[in-house]
N, C-alpha and C positions, 0 to 999 in steps of 0.2 A: 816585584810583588808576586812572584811566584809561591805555587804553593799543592797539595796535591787534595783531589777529592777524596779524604780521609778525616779523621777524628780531628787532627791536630789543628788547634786554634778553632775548631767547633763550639767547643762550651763559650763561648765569649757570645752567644746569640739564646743559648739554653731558658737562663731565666727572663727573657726578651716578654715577657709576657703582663698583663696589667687588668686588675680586678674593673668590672664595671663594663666590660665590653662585651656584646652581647657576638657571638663565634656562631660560623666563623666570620673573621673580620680579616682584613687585608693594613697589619700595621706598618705603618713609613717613619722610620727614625728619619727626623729630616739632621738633626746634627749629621751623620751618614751624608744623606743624599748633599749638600754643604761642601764635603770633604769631595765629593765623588767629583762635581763638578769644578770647584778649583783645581784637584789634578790632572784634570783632563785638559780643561782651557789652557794651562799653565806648560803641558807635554804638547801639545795640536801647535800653539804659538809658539812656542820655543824651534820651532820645527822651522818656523813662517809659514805656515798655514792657518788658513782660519774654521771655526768651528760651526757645524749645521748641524746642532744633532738631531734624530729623527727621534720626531712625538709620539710615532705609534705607539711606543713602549708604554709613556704616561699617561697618553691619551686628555693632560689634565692644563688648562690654562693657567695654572697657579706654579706646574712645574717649570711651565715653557716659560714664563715671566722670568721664571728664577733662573734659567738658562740663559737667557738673553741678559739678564742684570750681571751675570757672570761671565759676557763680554762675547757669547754666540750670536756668529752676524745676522741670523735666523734660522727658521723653523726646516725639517724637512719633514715632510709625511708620505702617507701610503698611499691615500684617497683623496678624490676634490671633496669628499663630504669633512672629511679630517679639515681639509684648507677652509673650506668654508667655517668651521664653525671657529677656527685660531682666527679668521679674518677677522669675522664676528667681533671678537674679544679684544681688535684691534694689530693685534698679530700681523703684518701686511709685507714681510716679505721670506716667501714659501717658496718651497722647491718640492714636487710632486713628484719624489724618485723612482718611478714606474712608467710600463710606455700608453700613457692617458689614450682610451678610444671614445671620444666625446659623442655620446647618442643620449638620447631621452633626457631623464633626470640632468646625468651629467654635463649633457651639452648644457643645459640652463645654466648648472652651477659653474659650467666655466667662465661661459659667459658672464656672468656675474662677479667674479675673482677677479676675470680680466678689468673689468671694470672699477673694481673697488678698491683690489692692496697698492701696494707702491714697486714691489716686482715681485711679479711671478713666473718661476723657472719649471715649465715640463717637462718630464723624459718623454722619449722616442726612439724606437728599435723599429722604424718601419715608414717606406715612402708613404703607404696607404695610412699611418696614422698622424702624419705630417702634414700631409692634405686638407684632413679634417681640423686638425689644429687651426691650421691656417684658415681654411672655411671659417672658424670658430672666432678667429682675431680680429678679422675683416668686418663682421657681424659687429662685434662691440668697439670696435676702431681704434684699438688700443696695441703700441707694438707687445708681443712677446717674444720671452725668450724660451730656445730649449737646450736644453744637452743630449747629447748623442748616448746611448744605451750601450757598453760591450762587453759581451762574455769574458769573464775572466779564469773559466773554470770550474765556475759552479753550475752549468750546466741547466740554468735558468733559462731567463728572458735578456737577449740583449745580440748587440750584432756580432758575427763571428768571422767577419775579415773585414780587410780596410777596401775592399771594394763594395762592401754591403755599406761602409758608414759613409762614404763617398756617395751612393748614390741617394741614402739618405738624406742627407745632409744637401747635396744638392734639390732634391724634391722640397725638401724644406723650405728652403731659399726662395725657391720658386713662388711657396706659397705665402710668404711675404714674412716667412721667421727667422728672427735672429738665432745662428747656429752660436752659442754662445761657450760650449765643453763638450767635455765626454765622463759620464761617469761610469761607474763599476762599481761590484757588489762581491767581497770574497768571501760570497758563502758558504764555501768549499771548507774555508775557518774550521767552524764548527764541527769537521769531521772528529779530531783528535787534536790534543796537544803538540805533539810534534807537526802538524799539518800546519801550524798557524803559520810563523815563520816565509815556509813555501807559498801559503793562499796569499800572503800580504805581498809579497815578490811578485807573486803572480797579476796582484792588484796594480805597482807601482810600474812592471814591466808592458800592460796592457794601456794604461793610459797615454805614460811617453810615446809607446808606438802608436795608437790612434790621433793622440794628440799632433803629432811629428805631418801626420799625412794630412789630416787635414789641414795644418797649418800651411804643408806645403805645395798643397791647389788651391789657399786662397782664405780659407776662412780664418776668421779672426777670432781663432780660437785661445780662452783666456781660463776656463774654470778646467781641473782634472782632477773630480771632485771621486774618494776612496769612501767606502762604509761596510765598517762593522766594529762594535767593540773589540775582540780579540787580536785584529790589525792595527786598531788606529792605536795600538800601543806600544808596537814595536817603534824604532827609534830611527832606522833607514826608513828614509817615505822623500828620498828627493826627487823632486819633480811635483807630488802632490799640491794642489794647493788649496783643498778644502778637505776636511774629515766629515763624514755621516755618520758617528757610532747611536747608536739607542740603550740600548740595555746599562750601560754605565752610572745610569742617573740611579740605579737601584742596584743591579747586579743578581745573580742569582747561584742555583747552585752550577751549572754547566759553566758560569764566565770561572770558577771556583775550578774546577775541574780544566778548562783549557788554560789556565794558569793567567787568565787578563786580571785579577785578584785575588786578595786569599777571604776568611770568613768575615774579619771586620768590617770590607766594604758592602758587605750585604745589608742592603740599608729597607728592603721588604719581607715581611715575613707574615704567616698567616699565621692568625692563632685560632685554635681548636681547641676543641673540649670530648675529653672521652664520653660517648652516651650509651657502649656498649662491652662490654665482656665476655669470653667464651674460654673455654680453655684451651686453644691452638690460637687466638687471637683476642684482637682489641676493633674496635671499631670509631671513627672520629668524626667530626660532623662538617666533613673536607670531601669531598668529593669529586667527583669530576668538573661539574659546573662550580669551582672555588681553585681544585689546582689544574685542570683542564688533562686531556686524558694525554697531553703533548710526553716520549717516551726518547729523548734523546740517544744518539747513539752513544754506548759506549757509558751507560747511567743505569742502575740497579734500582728498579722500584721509581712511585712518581714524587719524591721528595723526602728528605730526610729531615729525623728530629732530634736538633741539636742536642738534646737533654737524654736521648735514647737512641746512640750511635748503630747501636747495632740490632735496632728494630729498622723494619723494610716496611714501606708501602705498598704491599704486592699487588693491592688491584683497586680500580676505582667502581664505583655507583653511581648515580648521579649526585648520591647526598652523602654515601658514605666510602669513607675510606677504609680498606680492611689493611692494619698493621699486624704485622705477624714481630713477635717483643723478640725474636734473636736471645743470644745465649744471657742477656745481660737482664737488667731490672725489667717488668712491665708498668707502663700507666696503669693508674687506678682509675676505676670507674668514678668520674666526675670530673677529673683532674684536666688542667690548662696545659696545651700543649704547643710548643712552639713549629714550626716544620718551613722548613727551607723550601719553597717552590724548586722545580728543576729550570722553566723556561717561565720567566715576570712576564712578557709580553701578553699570551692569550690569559694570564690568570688575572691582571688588569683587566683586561675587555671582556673579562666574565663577571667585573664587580662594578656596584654601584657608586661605590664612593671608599675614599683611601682614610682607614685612620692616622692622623698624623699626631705623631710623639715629638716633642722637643724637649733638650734636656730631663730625658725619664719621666715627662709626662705627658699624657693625654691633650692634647688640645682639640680646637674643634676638627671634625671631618671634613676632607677635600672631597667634593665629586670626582669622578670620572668623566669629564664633559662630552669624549668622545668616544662614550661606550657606544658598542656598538655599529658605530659608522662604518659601513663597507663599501661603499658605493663610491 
């Protein structure tokens, strides 16, 4: 499903747009989103792996339903406020793919997770957050588990030799946690196209080796869980045995560009309405807070419109977007416009609630349930 960020197979999202909705608005062909997730479960299993995809992207308990009904063993998120509220919802067994430092707020809502789902899995890149973990289990008297955190070359958060995960890992122990994997994060991906390839190698070769070591001082290590969309596609991943992608369930313009699909999978899109005119430009009622000011590398302008290939988004406002029409047609003042986000993740958590479309039409709006949540 390769494909390149260009015109070709564009127009198949152009006339994506639907009288009665008041712009801008954030539309979800759920037929799309349907397609997105049986190919995924369907490539993750084929593989024997199993599927965790991460919420952040949806942020919506009506997606995550739909993910797990499409045979994802559970949820992964960013936040315990994320976990909390999919707990809420019933949602009850989470993986927190970050290295959780349980104080104030957070310490309560761990405590309270710990106590509520059916498993819940932490990350950890650190003995001093290992501690408090464990402080935090002992409190609610419930076992947890974690995974071990390691750099895979994106240059994040996570451990960067097997004598950092070894003494993690031991601190852990200590403090009464089940050391249970090791995940990674190739968010190196995202650089370019040709990068993927390498960052997913880079994914599959870093787990074996942490996995290998702590298996052999002892731990009973069983999860070597990989995430990101553009990796969990490729088709080498032995050794893996869980995928994290997020952004799949929707897709955007950069998964378009680093070739993980082409335009049909694009299953969100915002629709706008022109409310201004000038003679060097157009102006839309999309702006920063609707596509977020996010400017990917290696991506011209903050989102493109499918109906108007060769107009640019050059700059954001907070309400308005300034479209500069290129050598081609311009919008009319009034006129419905479709536009491709470049990154779905923050223009989700900029919105209130998702319009969802089924077979070309309107139906009611899904919230956002976990707009917002940072914590």
């Amino acid at each position: 499903m390769l494909s390149n960020d260009g015109e070709a197979g564009l127009d198949v999202l152009a006339e994506f747009s639907f009288d009665g909705l008041t712009s801008p608005a954030l539309v979800v062909n759920l037929d799309r989103v349907e397609t997105n997730l049986g190919l995924m479960i369907a490539s993750v299993t084929s593989r024997g792996a199993a599927l965790r995809p991460h919420a952040k992207t949806h942020k919506s308990v009506n997606l995550g339903r739909m993910q797990l009904e499409h045979g994802a063993t559970g949820l992964t998120v960013a936040t315990l406020s994320e976990a909390a509220m999919f707990a809420a919802a019933g949602i009850d067994d989470l993986f927190v793919a970050y290295p959780v430092w349980p104080t104030g707020d957070r310490l309560r809502m761990l405590t309270m997770l710990m106590a509520s789902t059916r498993r819940l899995r932490l990350g950890v890149d650190s003995s001093e957050g290992a501690a408090r973990i464990g402080a935090a289990a002992r409190s609610a008297g419930g076992p947890v588990e974690v995974l071990i955190e390691a750099d895979c070359g994106g240059g994040r958060s996570g451990v960067r030799s097997i004598e950092a995960a070894l003494a993690v890992a031991r601190s852990a122990t200590e403090a009464g946690l089940s050391v249970v994997g090791v995940f990674t994060h190739g968010g190196h991906s995202y650089g370019s196209r040709d990068g993927v390839r390498a960052a997913a190698d880079d994914e599959v070769l870093t787990l074996r080796r942490y996995g290998e070591a702590l298996r052999s001082h002892g731990f009973d290590v069983r999860e070597l869980s990989a995430g990101s969309t553009p990796t969990s596609h490729q088709k080498e991943r032995t050794g893996v045995t869980e995928e994290r992608p997020g952004t799949y369930v929707f897709n955007d313009r950069l998964q378009v560009r680093l070739g993980a699909c082409d335009w049909s999978a694009v299953a969100l899109t915002v629709q706008a309405t022109v409310v201004s005119v000038s003679r060097d430009h157009v102006i839309v009622d999309a702006g920063a807070k609707v596509l977020s000011s996010d400017l990917p590398a290696g991506l011209e302008g903050y989102g493109v419109l499918p109906k108007y290939p060769a107009a640019m988004i050059s700059r954001l406002y907070d309400h308005h977007g300034v479209v500069l029409p290129g050598d081609g047609p311009r919008p009319r003042l009034g006129e419905t416009v479709v536009v491709v986000p470049n990154h779905v993740c923050p223009v989700v958590n900029l919105a209130g609630r998702l319009q969802i479309v089924s077979g070309s039409k309107p139906i009611d709006p899904w919230p956002v349930d976990g707009q917002g949540l940072v914590t």
